[in-house]
N, C-alpha and C positions, 0 to 999 in steps of 0.2 A: 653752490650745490642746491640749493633749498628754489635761487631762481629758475635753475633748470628745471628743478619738479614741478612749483608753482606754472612753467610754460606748459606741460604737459596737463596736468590738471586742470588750470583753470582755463587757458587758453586752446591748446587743441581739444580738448572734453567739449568745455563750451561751445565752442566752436560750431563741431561736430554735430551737438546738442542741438542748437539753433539750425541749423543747414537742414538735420532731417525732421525739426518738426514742422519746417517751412516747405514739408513736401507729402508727409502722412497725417494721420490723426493725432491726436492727444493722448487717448486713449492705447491708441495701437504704441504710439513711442513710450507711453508710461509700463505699458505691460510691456515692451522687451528691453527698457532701463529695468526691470526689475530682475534678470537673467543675470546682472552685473557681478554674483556672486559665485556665477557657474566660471565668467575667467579670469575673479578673483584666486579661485581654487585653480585653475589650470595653473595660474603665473604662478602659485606658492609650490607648488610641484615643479616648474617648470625653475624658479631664481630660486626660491629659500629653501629647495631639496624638501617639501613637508612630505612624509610619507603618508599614503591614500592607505587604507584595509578593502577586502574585495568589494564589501557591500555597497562602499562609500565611491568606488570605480562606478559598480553597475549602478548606484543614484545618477551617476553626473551622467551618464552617456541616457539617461533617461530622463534627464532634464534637458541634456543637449536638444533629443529628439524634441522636447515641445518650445525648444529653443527656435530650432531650423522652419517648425512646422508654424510659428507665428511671423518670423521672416518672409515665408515666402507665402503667404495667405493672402497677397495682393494676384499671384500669381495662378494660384486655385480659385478665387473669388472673380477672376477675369479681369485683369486691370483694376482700373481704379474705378470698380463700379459699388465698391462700398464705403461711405461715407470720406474718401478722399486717400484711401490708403493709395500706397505706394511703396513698391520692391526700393526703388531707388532711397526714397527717405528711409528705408528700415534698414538697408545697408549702412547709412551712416550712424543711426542711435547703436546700428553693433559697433560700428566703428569704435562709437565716442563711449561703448562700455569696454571695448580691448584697451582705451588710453587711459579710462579711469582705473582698472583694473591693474594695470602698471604701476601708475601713480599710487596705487595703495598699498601696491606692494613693496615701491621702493620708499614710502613715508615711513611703513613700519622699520623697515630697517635703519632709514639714516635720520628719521624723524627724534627717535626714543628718550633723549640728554637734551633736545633741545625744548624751550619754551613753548608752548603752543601758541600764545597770542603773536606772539612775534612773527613765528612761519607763517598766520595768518596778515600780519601785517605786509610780511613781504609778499604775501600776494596778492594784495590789493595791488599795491604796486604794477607788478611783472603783469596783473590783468589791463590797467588802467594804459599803462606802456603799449603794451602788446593791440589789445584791444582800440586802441585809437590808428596806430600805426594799420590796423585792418581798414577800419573802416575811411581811412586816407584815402587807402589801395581803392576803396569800392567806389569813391567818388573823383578818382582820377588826381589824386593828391592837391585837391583843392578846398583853400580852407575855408573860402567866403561859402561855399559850398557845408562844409562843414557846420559850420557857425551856423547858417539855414536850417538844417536839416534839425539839428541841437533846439534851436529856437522849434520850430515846427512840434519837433515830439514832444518836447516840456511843456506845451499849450496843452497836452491834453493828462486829463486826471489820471485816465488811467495809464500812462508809464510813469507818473511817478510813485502810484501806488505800485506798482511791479517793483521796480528800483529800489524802493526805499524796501519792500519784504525779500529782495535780493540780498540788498545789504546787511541788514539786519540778520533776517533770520536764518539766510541760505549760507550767506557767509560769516560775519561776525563770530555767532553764535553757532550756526549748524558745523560749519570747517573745524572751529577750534575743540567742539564739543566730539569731536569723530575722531581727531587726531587724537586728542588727553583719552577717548576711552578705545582706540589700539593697545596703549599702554599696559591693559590689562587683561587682555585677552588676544588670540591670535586672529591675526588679518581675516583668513576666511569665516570666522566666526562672528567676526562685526559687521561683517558686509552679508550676514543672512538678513541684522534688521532690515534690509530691503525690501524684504518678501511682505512686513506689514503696509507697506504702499499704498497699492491695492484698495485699501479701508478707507483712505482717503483721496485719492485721484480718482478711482472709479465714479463715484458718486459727482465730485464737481465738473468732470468733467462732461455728462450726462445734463447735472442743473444748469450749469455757466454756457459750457460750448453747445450743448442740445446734442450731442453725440451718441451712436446708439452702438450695441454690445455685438459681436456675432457669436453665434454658443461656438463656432469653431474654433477663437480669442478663448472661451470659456477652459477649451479641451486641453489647449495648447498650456494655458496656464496650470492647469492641472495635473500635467503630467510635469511640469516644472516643479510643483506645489510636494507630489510625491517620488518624483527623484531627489530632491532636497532634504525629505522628509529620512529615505531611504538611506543618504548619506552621511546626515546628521545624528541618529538615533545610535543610543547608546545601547548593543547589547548587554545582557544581565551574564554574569559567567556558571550562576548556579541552576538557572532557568533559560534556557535560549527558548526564542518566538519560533512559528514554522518559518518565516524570512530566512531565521540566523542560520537552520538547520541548511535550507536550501541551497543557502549562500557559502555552507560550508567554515 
């Protein structure tokens, strides 16, 4: 069981992950990785029956909107004439957030008794498995081929700093730290930390890649930022806001 999930998470997420950043921005895949918690709440509605209140409806279908309208900003911008985006790479980072979305829905459930280092052990595994049997498939399952290719990237600095801040902190630490704190809180609620992203990819991706912002990325996130906001917010029962009144 835990391998199946592990294939879903790490392997088609990743996957996924990889495919469409090798086709848009950085930028543009960081900000619609950050929507992950709009079909984190669909899949909790849709597997774990979580019941939605009106207010917490009309957030998401207004998040969805700044969802669709960052997807297809390749399409309004005329092609890829802004800094490399791409309709095709933004279909797969949604992809690879409906698989992550999955995976987190189905860890909370069948994760809960079990260890967490351990389910992160066994995905190192089910990735390293998985992950090599791909990259066979990509070189025509050749291993002198292989062995090259291996030799070739480790010659340079920078994937093993990648690699080694994969291991560590994306995995090791960041996987087993997300599973143990599901434990105390419900699925859609841990998947809003998402939304603080942003604070840190915007910026590097600007200093490191030279990447540049469109205020339309700006609007889209924004109407993400406040359907979120909308859905999340706790009314007061003795004092309702104009929202609550409106929303009924």
């Amino acid at each position: 069981k835990i391998a199946l999930l592990e294939l879903i998470g790490t392997t088609l997420a990743l996957g996924l992950l990889y495919i469409g950043l090798n086709k848009t921005s950085a930028i543009e895949a960081s900000f619609i990785t950050t929507t992950t918690p709009i079909f984190v709440v669909l899949a909790g509605i849709l597997y774990l029956k979580e019941k939605e209140e009106k207010h917490e409806l009309v957030g998401l279908i207004i998040a969805f909107i700044g969802t669709i309208l960052l997807t297809a900003l390749p399409i309004i911008l005329n092609g890829n004439s802004f800094d490399g985006l791409s309709i095709e790479g933004n279909l797969f980072i949604i992809a690879q957030n409906i698989a992550t979305a999955v995976y987190l829905i189905l860890a909370k459930k069948h994760y809960k008794k079990l260890p967490k280092l351990f389910v992160s052990t066994i995905s190192f595994y089910v990735g390293m498995v998985t992950f090599l049997l791909l990259s066979l498939s990509e070189l025509k399952f050749s291993i002198a081929d292989l062995a090259q290719s291996i030799v070739l990237d480790f010659s340079s600095t920078s994937v093993w700093i990648a690699s080694l801040y994969m291991a560590i902190f994306g995995s090791i630490i960041g996987l087993t730290a997300y599973i143990k704190g599901q434990d105390g809180i419900e699925a859609s609620e841990a998947s809003l930390f998402s939304y603080l992203q942003p604070l840190i990819y915007v910026p590097l991706g600007i200093i490191l890649l030279g990447e540049h912002i469109h205020y339309l990325q700006f609007i889209s996130l924004g109407l993400i930022f406040a359907g979120v906001y909308l859905a999340e917010v706790r009314f007061k029962k003795k004092k309702k806001h104009w929202w609550s009144k409106i929303l009924g």
